[in-house]
TIVO-2410 file (N, C-alpha, C; in nm, 3 decimals):
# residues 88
REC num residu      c1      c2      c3 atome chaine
REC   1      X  -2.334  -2.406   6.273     N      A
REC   1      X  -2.310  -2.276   6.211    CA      A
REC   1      X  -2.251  -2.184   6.318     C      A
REC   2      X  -2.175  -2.115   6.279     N      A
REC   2      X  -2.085  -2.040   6.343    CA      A
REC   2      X  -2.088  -1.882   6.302     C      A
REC   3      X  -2.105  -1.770   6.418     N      A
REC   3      X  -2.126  -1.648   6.353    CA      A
REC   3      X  -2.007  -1.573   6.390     C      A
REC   4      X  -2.006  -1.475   6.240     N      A
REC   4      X  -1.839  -1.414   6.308    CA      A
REC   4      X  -1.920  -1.271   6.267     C      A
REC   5      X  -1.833  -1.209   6.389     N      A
REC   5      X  -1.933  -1.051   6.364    CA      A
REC   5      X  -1.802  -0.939   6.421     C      A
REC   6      X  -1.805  -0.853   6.364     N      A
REC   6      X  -1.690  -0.702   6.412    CA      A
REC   6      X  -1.622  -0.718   6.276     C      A
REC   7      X  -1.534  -0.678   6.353     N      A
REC   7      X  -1.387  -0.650   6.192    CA      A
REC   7      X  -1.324  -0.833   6.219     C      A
REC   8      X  -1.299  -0.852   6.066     N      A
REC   8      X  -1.202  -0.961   6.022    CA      A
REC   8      X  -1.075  -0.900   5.970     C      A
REC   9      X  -0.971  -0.938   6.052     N      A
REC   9      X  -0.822  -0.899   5.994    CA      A
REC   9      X  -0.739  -1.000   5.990     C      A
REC  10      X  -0.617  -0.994   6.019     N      A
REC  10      X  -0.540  -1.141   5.992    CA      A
REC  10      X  -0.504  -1.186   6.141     C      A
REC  11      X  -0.565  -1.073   6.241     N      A
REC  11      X  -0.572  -1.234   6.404    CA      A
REC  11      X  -0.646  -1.319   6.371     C      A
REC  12      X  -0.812  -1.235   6.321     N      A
REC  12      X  -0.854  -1.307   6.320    CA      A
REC  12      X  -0.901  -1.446   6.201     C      A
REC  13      X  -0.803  -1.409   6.091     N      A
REC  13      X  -0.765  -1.470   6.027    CA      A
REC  13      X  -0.658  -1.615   6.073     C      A
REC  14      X  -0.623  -1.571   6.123     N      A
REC  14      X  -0.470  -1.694   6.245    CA      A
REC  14      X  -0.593  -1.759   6.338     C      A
REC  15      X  -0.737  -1.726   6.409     N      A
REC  15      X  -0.745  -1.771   6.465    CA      A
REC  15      X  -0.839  -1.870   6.368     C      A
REC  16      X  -0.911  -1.834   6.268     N      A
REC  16      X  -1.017  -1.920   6.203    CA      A
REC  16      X  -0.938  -2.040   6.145     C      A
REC  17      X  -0.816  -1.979   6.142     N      A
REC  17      X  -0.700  -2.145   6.025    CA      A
REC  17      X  -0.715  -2.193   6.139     C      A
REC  18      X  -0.674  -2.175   6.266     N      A
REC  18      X  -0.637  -2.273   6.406    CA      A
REC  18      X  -0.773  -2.351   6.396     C      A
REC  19      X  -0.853  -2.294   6.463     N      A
REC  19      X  -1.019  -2.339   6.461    CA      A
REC  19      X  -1.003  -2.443   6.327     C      A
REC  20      X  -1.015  -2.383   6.189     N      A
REC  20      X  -1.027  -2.493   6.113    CA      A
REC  20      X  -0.922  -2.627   6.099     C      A
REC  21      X  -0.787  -2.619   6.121     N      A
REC  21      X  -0.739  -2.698   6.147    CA      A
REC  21      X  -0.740  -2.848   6.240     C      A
REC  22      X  -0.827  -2.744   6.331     N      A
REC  22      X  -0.882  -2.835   6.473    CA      A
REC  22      X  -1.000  -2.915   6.435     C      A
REC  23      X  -1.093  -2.910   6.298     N      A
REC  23      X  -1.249  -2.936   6.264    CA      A
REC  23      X  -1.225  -3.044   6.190     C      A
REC  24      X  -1.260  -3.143   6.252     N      A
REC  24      X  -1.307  -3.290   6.197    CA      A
REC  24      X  -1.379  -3.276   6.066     C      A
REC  25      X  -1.471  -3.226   6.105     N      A
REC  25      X  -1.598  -3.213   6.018    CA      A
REC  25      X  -1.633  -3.103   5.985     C      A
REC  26      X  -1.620  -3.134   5.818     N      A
REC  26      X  -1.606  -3.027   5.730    CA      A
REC  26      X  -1.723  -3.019   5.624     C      A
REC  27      X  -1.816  -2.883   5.519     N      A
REC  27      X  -1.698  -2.750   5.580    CA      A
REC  27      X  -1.795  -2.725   5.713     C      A
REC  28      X  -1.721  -2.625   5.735     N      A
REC  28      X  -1.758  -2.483   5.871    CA      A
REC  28      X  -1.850  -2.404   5.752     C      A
REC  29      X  -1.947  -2.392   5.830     N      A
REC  29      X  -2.063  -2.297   5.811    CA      A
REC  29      X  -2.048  -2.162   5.873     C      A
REC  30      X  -2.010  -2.074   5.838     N      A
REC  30      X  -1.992  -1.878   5.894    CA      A
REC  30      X  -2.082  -1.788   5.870     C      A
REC  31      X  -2.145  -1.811   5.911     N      A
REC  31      X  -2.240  -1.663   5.941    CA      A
REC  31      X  -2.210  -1.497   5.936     C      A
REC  32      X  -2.144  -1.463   5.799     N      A
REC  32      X  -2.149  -1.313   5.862    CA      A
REC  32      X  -2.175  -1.209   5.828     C      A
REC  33      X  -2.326  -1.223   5.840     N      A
REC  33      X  -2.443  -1.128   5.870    CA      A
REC  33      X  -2.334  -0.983   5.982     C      A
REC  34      X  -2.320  -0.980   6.039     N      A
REC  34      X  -2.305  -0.913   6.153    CA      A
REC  34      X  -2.125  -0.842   6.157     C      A
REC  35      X  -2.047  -0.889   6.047     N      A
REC  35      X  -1.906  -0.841   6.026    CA      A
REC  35      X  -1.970  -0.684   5.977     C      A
REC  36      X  -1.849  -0.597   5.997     N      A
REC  36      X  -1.878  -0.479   6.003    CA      A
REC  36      X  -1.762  -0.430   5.906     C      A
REC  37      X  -1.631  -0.523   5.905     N      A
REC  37      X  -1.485  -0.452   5.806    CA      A
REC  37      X  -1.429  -0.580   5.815     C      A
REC  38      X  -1.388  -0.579   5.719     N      A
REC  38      X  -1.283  -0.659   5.695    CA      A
REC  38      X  -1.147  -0.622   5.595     C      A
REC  39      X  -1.034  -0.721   5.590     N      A
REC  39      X  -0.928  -0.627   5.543    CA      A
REC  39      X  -0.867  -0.762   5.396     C      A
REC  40      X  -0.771  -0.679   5.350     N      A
REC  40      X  -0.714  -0.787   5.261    CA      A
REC  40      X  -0.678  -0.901   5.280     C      A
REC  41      X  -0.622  -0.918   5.414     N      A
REC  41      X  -0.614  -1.042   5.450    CA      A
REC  41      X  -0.711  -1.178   5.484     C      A
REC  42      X  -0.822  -1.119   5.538     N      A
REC  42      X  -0.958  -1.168   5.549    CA      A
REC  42      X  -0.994  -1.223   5.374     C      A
REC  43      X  -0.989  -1.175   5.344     N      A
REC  43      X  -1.053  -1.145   5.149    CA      A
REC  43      X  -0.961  -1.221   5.150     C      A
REC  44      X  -0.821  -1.243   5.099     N      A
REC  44      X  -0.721  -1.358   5.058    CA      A
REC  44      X  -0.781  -1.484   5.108     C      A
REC  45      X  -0.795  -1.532   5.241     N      A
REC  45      X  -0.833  -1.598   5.319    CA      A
REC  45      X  -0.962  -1.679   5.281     C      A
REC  46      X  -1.084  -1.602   5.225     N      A
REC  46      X  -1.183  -1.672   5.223    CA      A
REC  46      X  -1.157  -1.668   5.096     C      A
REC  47      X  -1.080  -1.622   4.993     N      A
REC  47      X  -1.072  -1.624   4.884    CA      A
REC  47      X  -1.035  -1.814   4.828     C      A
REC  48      X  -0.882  -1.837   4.916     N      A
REC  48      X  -0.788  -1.941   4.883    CA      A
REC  48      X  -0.874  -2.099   4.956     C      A
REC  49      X  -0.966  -2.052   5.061     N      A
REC  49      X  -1.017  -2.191   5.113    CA      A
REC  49      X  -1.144  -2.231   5.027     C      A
REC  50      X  -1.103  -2.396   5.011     N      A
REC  50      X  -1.222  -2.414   4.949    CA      A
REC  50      X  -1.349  -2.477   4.994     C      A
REC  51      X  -1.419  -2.524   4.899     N      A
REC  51      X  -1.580  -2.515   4.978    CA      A
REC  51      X  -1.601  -2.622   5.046     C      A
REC  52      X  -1.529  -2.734   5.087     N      A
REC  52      X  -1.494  -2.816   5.161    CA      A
REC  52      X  -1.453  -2.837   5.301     C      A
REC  53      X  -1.379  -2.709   5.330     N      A
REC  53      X  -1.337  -2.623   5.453    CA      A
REC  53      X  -1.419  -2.524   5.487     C      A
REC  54      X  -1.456  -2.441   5.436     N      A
REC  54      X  -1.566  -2.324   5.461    CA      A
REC  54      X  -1.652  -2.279   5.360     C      A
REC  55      X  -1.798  -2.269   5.446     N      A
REC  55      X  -1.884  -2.215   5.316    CA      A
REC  55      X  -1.986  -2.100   5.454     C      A
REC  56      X  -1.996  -1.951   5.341     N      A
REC  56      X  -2.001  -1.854   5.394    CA      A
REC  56      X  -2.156  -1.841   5.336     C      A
REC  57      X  -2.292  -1.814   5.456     N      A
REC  57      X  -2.387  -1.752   5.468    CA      A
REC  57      X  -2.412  -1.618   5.518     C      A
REC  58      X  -2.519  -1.540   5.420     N      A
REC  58      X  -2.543  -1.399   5.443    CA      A
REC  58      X  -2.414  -1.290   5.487     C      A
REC  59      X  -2.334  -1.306   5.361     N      A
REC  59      X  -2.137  -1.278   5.299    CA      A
REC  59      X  -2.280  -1.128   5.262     C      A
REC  60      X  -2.230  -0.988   5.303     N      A
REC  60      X  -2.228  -0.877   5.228    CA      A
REC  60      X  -2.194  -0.881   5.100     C      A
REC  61      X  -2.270  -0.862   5.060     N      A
REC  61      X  -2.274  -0.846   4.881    CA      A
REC  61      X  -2.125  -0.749   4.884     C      A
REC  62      X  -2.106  -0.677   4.904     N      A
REC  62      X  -1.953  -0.581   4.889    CA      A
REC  62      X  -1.785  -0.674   4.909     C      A
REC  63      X  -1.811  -0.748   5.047     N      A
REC  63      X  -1.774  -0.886   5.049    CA      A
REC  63      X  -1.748  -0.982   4.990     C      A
REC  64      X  -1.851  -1.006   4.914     N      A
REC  64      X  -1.884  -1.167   4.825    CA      A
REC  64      X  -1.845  -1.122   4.706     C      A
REC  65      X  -1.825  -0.966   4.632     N      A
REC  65      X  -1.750  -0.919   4.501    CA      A
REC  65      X  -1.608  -0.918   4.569     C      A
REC  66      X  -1.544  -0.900   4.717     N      A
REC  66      X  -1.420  -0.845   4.719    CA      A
REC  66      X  -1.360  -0.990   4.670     C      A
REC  67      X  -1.392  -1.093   4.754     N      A
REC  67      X  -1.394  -1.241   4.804    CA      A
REC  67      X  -1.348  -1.275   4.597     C      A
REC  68      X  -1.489  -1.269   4.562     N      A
REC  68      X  -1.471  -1.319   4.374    CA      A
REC  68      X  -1.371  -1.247   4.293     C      A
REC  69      X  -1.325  -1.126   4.300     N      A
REC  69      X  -1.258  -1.044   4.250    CA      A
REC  69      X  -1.110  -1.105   4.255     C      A
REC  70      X  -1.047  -1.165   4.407     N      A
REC  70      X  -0.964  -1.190   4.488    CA      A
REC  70      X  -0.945  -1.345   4.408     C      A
REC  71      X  -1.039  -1.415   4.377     N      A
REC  71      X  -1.035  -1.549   4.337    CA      A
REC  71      X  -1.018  -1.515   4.206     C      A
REC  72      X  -1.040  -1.438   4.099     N      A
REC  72      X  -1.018  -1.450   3.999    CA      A
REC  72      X  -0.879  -1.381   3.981     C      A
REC  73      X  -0.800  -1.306   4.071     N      A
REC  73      X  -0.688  -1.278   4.035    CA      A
REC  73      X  -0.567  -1.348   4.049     C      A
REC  74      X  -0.634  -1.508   4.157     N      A
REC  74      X  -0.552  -1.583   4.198    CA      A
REC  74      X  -0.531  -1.685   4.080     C      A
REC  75      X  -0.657  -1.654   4.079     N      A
REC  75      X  -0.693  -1.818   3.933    CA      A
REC  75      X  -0.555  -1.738   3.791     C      A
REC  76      X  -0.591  -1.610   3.790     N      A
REC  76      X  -0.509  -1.580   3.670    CA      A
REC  76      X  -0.327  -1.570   3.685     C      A
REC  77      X  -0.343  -1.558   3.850     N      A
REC  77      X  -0.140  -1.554   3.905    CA      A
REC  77      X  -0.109  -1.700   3.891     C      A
REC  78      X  -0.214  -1.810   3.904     N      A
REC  78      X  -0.175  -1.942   3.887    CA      A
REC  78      X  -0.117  -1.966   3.769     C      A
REC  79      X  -0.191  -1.935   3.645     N      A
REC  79      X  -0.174  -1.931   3.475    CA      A
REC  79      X  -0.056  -1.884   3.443     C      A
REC  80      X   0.003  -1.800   3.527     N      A
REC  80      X   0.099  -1.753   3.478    CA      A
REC  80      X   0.209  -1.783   3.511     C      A
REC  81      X   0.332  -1.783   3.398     N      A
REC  81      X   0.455  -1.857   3.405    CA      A
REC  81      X   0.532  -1.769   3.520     C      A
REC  82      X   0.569  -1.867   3.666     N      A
REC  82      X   0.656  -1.818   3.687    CA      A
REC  82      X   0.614  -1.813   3.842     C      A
REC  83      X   0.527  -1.813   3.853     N      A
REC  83      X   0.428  -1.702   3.983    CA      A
REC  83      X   0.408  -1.807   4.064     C      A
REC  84      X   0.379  -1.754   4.219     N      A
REC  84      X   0.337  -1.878   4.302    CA      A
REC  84      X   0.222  -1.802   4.339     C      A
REC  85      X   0.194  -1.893   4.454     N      A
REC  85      X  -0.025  -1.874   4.484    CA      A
REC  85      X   0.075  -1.744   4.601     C      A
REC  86      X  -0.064  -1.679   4.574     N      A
REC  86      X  -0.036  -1.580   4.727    CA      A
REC  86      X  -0.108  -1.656   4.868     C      A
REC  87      X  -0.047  -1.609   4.925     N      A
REC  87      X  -0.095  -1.650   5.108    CA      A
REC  87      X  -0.174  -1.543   5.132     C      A
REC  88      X  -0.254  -1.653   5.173     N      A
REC  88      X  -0.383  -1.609   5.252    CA      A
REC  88      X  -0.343  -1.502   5.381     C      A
***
């Protein structure tokens, strides 16, 4: 288990794909109790990976609605004629 704590933005978004890219063994367990902000890009991010790659313990409830909110708008841009997935 791995704890991520401060602000999540899209470095540190670039650095968690690297990290996960690099991980044999999957998913990554994240801890983050201790994040303080995070931004849209973060939210895209944990939105598009799935639970195979990362699974998130003690996610801020404010978080874990931005995170679901984010997944259900992706699920509905998929449905639709025409559209591609957004990047994380």
């Amino acid at each position: 288990m791995f704890t991520v704590s401060g602000e999540i933005g899209s470095e540190q978004v670039a650095g968690l794909q690297e990290f996960l890219a690099h991980e044999p063994n999957g998913p990554v367990v994240l801890d983050l109790k201790d994040i303080t902000l995070v931004d849209r890009a973060a939210v895209r991010f944990f939105a598009s990976v799935g639970p195979g790659e990362i699974r998130t313990v003690n996610c801020p409830e404010y978080v874990r609605r931005w995170i679901a909110a984010e997944r259900n708008w992706q699920d509905e841009r998929r449905h639709e004629p025409g559209t591609q997935e957004p990047k994380p």
